[in-house]
N, C-alpha and C positions, 0 to 999 in steps of 0.2 A: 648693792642690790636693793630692791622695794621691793616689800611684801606688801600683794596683792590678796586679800579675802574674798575671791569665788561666793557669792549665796547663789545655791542651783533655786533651783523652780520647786523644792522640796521645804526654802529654807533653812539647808545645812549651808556652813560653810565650810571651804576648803582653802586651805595658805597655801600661795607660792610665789617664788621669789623669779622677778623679774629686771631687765638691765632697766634702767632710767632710760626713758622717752621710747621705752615701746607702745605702740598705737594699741588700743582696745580690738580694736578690726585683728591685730593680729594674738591676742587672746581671746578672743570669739571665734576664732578657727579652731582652738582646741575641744574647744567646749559644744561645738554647733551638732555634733549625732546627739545629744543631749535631750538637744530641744526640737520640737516638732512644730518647727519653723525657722526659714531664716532669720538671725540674729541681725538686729538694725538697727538698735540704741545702746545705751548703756548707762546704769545710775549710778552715779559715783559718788561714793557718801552722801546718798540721798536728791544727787542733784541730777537730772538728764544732760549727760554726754554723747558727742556725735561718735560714731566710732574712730574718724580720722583722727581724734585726739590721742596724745600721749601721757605717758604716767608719771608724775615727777614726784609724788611721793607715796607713802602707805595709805589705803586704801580699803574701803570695802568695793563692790562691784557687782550688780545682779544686770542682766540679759534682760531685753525687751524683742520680742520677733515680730511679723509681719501682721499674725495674729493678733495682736495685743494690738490696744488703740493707739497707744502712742505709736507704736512698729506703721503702723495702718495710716495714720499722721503724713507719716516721717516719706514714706513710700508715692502716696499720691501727692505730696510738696514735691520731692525729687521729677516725677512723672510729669509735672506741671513746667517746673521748670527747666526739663530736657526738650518741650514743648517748643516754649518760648525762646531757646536757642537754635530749634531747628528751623523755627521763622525770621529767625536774626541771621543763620547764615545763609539760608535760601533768597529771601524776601529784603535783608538789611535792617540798619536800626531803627526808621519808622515805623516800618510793621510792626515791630517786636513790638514798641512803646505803643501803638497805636493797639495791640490786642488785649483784650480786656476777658480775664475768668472768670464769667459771670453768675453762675451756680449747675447745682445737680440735677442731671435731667434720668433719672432710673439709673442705672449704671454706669454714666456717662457725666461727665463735664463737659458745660457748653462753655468754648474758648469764641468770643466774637471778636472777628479779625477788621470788622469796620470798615470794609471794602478795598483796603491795605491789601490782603491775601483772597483771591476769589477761591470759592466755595465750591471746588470742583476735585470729583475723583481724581483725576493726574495730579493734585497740586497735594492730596493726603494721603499720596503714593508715594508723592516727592520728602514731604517731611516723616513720614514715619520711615524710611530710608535713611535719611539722614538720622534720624535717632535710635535707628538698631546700629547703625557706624558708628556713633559715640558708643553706645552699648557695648556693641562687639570688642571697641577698644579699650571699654574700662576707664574713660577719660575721666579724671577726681575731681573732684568737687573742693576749693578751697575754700576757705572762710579766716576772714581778716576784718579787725576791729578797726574801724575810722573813728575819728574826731567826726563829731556831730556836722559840724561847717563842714569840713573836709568831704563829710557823704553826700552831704546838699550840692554842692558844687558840680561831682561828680555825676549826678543824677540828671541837672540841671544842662549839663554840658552833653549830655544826653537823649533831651529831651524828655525826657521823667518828670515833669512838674507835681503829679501826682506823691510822688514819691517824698520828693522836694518838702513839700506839702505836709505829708505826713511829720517827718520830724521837727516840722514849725512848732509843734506842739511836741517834742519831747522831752522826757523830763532829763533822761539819761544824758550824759556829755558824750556817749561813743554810740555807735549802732554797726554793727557788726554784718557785712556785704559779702553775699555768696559769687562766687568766680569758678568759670566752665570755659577750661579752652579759651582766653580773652572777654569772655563775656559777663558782663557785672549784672545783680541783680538782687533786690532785698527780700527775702521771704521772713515771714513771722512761723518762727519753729524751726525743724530740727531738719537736715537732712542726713542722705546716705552718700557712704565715705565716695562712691563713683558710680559713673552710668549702668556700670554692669553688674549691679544690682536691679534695674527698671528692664527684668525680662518678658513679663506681663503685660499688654498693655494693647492696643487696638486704636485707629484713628480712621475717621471717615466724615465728609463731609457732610454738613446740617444746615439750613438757615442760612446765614450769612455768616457762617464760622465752621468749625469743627467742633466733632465729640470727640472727645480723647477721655476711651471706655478703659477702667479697670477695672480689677479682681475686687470681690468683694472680704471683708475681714476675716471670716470665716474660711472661705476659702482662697486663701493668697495669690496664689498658681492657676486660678481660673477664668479666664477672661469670658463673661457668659456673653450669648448675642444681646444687642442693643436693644429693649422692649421700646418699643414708641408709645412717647406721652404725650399726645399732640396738647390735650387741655390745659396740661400741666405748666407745659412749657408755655402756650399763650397764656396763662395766667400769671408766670415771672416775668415772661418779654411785657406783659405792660406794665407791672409794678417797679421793672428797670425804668421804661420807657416814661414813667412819672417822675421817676428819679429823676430824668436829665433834664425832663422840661421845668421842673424846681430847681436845677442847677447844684444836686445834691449829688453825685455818684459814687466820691468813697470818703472815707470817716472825716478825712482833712477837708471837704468840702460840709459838711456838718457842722466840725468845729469852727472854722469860717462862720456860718451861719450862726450861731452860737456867742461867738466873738461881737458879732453885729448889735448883737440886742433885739434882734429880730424873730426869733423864737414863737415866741403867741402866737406871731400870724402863719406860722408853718404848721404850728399843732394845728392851728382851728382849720389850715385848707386841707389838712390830709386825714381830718374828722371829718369835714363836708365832703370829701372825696368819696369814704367808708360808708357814708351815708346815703351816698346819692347811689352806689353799688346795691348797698343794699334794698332799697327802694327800688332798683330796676330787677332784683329777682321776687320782690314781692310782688311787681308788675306781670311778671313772666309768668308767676302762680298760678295770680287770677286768670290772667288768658285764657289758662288749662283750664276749661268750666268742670271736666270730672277730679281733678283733683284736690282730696281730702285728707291726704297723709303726707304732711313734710319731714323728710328723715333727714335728719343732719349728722353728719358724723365727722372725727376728725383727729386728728393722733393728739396725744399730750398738751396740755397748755396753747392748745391753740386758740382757746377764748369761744370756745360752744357756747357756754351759757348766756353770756354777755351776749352774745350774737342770737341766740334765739330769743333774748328781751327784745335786741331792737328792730330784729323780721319782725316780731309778733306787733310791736306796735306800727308800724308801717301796713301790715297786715290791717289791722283795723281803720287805719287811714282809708283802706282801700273797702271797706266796707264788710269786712271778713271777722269773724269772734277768734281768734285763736284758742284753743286749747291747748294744753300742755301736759304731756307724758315723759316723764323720765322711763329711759328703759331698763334700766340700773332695778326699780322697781320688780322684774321681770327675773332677777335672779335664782337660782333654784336653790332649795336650804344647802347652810354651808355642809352639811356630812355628805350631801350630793354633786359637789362643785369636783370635779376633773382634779386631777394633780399631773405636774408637767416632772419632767424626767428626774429632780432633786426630791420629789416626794412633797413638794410646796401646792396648796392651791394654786390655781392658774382659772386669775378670773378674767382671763381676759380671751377664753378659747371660746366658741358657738355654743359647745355644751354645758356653760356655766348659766346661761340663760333659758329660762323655759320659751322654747320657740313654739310650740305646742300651744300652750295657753295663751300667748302674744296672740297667734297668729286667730285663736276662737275669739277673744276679745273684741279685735278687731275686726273682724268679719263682721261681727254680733253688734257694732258701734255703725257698721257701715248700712246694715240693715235698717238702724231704726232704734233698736233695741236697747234697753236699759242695761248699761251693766256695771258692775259692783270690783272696783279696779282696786290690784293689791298695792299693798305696801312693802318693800323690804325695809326691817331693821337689822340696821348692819351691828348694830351691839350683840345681838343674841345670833343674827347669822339667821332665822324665820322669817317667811312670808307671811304676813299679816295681811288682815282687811277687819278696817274699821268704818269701813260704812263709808265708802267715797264711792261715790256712782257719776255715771256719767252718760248722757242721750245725747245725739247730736241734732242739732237744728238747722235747718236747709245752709246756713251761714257759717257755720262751723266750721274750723279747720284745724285740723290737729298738726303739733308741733312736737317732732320725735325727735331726741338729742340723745344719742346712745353710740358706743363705739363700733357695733354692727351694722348701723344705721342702710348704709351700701352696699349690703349682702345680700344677695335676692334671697337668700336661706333664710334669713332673717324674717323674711315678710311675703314666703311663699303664695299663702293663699288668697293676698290683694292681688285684685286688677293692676296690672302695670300703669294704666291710663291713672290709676286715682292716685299714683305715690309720684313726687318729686326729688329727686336724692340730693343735698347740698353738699360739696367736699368743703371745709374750713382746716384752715394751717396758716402758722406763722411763715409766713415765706418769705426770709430775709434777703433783700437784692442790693444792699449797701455792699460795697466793696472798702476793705481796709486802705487795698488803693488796686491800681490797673491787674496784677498778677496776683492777688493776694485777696479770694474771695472770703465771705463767712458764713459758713453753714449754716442752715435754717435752724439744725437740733440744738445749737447754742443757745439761739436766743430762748428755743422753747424751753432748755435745761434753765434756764436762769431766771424764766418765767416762773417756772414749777418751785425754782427754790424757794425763791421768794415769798407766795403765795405758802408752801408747803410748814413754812418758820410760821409765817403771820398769823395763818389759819389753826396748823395741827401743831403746831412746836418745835416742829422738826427740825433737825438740824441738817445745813446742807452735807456735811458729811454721809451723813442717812440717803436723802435725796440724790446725790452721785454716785452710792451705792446699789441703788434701787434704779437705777437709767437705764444701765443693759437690759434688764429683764423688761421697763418700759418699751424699749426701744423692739424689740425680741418680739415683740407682741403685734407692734403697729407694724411691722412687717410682715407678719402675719395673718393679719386682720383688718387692718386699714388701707396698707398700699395697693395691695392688688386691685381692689375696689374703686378706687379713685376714678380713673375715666369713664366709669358708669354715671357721675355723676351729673346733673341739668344743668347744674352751677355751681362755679368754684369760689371760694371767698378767699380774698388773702387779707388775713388779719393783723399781718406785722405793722410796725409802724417807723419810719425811716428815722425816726428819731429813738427810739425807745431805746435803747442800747445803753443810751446819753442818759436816758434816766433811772435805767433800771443799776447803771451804775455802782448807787448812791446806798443803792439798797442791798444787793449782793457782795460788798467789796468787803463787809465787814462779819456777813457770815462767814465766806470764801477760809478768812485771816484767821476764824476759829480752828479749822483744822489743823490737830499735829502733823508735826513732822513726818513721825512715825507709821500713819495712817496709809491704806492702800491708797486711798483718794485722795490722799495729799498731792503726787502731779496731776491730776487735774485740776487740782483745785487752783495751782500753780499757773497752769496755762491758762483758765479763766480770769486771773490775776491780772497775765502779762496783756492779754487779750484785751480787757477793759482801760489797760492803765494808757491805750492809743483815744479814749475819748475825754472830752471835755461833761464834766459832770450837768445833768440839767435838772435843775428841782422841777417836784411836781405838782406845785402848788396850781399854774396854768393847765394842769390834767382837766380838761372835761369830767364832772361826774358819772357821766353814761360813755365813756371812752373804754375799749377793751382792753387797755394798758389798766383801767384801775380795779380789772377783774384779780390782780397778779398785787399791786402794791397798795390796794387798797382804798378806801372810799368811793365805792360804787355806789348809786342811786338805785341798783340793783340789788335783789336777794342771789349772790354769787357768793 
């Protein structure tokens, strides 16, 4: 017998003895009234196991659920890839290899099928059919270790070049290939032990692909309706749509590029890309002859600052003074700041900022009128004023960079006509390869880390501690907002990842073992260790990559 050590969700542990090669899946049946969620990973002396694995010696053992990010992870890979099989056996194996997971569109992932699969209700009748049959049957999910060559070959013979691709650059000798029912296919992470776990889940046609809508982490079980982003999405379909015409679209074409020696000339055209963007919204401003108020808003690390230096100087190009207002300025004393449900500040709610005085401010700015603008010092937590005044002159234009930015509550008592609202986000549309997309909030977590060490000290342990609550926020505060806005900025940069590297991989390797943030810090590890490193010494100094790793020509 192996004794297995239970740690519940409390932190206690409980021993029991178990036959050799029973699967976790079926010690997670005892234990699931426990937890208030299905049970869908498993860490076994610290390390993430699938449940289909078996026990072969003593052990400790804690539960991960649907809830929990990894559980959350582990859930929408499986969903992804019951997808991708239900287009393999409807559609065949070009389709499959021909569809590409391109990012999140509100609740949804956009699967683009590449005119392989038309984009028609009866055809997202037909595959989500096909995938409540697997469902219904529980068909499992295998996982088996190849020899490196042995998986290229395998891919290759497939038409998987992408894939192929990818492990040119592995460092590992094996990669490890998930199998459904005959069907091969590589995902980066963890899945669940069989289909009939993917009871959630919604498919309908979009674009030239489908959405295949889940639950969100919170709630697991809830498949909410699809909210439409129409902006959103035109704003990824062309940062993909640049990808291809650079001949970049997932990491193994990067590193390729990389390999080449050709690098400079990719930074410098995807800096004059950002630039010429941004010049066509400072175009669009001017247009607007009443507008006097640019609000920029935009979640975490998406490079606000750096992007309201380089509107503003384009801005003057155009014959325009820009001003500049932090709205952060605009906070109310900290004994007045809101607390959210832990009893913590929460400065990230409408009530934390005086809308009130914004909004007289501004009125009183738009009139004509002198006025005497505060300060917050964030040491003492007061609003201060030390004598900064401000008049506007027919040429003026003010530049609002604040996380409410896109809130009409924010800026009730302006004229609609005088404000322009900018959404800015890192919006990553690199693909690790065909099936294997990379969420935008990564790059932006590894942006903040970095920046967060450089600037404040922080360690990233600190900084992936503090994500949820980041995140928790911009959900609340930013998302909704977003399609309000005149123009959208997408700040990422298709190489960045490759540089940011260099920088993150040895915070990452500070975290213990021990620590809650230790798997993530883990999966950021595995994640980074599929690019080819690229120094930054070719960084543009006005580039919005150097807001994050540092030497900006910028006060960032």
């Amino acid at each position: 017998m192996i004794t297995v050590a239970i740690r519940g969700q409390s932190g206690e542990e409980v021993l029991r003895q178990v036959e050799p090669g029973t699967t976790f899946e079926a010690i997670a049946a005892d234990y699931q009234e426990e937890y208030n969620g299905t049970i869908a990973v498993a860490a076994v002396n610290g390390k993430i196991r699938e449940l289909f694995k078996r026990v072969t010696r003593d052990c400790t053992v804690e539960f991960f659920t649907l809830k929990d990010d990894i559980g959350h992870k582990t859930y929408v890979r499986t969903a992804t890839m019951l997808l991708i099989k239900g287009i393999y056996d409807l559609f065949g194996s070009a389709a499959a290899q021909g569809s590409c997971v391109e990012f999140a569109v509100g609740h949804g992932t956009y699967v683009h099928t590449a005119g392989q699969v038309p984009a028609t209700e009866e055809n997202a009748a037909r595959l989500k059919k096909r995938m409540l049959e697997l469902v219904e049957a529980g068909t499992p999910f295998m996982k088996k270790s190849y020899h490196l060559e042995e998986a290229m070959e395998l891919f290759q013979a497939k038409g998987m070049e992408d894939k192929a691709k990818l492990f040119r650059y592995r460092m590992s000798s094996t990669v490890n290939i998930y199998e459904i029912d005959g069907f091969h296919d590589y995902y980066y992470g963890y899945m669940l032990p069989n289909a009939g776990y993917v009871k959630w889940f919604d498919l309908r046609p979009y674009e030239e692909g489908f959405l295949l809508v889940l639950p969100e982490k919170s709630a697991p079980t809830v498949v909410e309706p699809f909210d439409e982003s129409r902006k959103l999405f035109q704003t990824m379909e062309g940062a993909k749509e640049w990808g291809r015409i650079a001949g970049i679209e997932t990491v193994g074409d990067l590193n390729d590029q990389i390999c080449s020696g050709s690098m400079s000339d990719l930074i410098l055209a995807q800096e004059a890309q950002q630039e010429r963007k941004i010049g066509e919204i400072a175009k669009d401003i001017v247009s607007r002859e009443n507008v006097r108020f640019v609000m920029i808003a935009g979640p975490s690390s998406s490079g606000k600052t750096s992007f309201s230096h380089r509107l503003s100087i384009q801005l003057r190009t155009l014959g325009k003074v820009p001003r500049t207002i932090a709205l952060d300025n605009y906070f109310v004393d900290r004994e007045l700041t809101p607390r959210d449900e832990n009893g913590d500040y929460n400065f990230e709610c409408l009530g934390a900022i005086d809308v009130k005085l914004f909004n007289k401010n501004m009125v009183d700015l738009l009139a004509g009128k002198r006025v005497e603008l505060p300060t917050f010092n964030f040491k003492t937590g007061q609003r201060e004023y030390r004598g900064d005044f401000m008049q506007l002159s027919p040429n003026d234009i003010l530049v609002l960079e604040g996380i409410h930015g896109l809130n009409e509550k924010m800026s009730y008592a302006l004229p609609e006509e005088s404000k322009y609202k900018i959404y800015i986000s890192a919006l990553m549309t690199l693909n690790i390869d065909r099936h294997n997309r990379i969420p935008t909030t990564d790059a932006r977590l590894l942006r903040r880390m970095i920046r967060d060490a450089r600037t404040r000290g922080a360690s990233a342990q600190r900084t992936i501690q503090m994500w949820p609550s980041v995140r928790r926020g911009e959900e609340e505060n930013i998302f909704p907002f977003q399609e309000e806005a005149d123009a959208m900025f997408n700040s990422s940069l298709i190489y960045e990842l490759a540089m940011l590297k260099t920088f993150a991989e040895p915070l990452l390797f500070q975290i213990p073992k021990e620590a809650p943030e230790y798997y993530e810090a883990k999966r950021l590890l595995k994640f980074l260790n599929y690019f080819l490193g690229v120094p930054s010494e070719s960084l543009p100094n006005n580039s919005i990559c150097r807001e994050f790793v540092g030497g900006s020509c910028f006060n960032v």
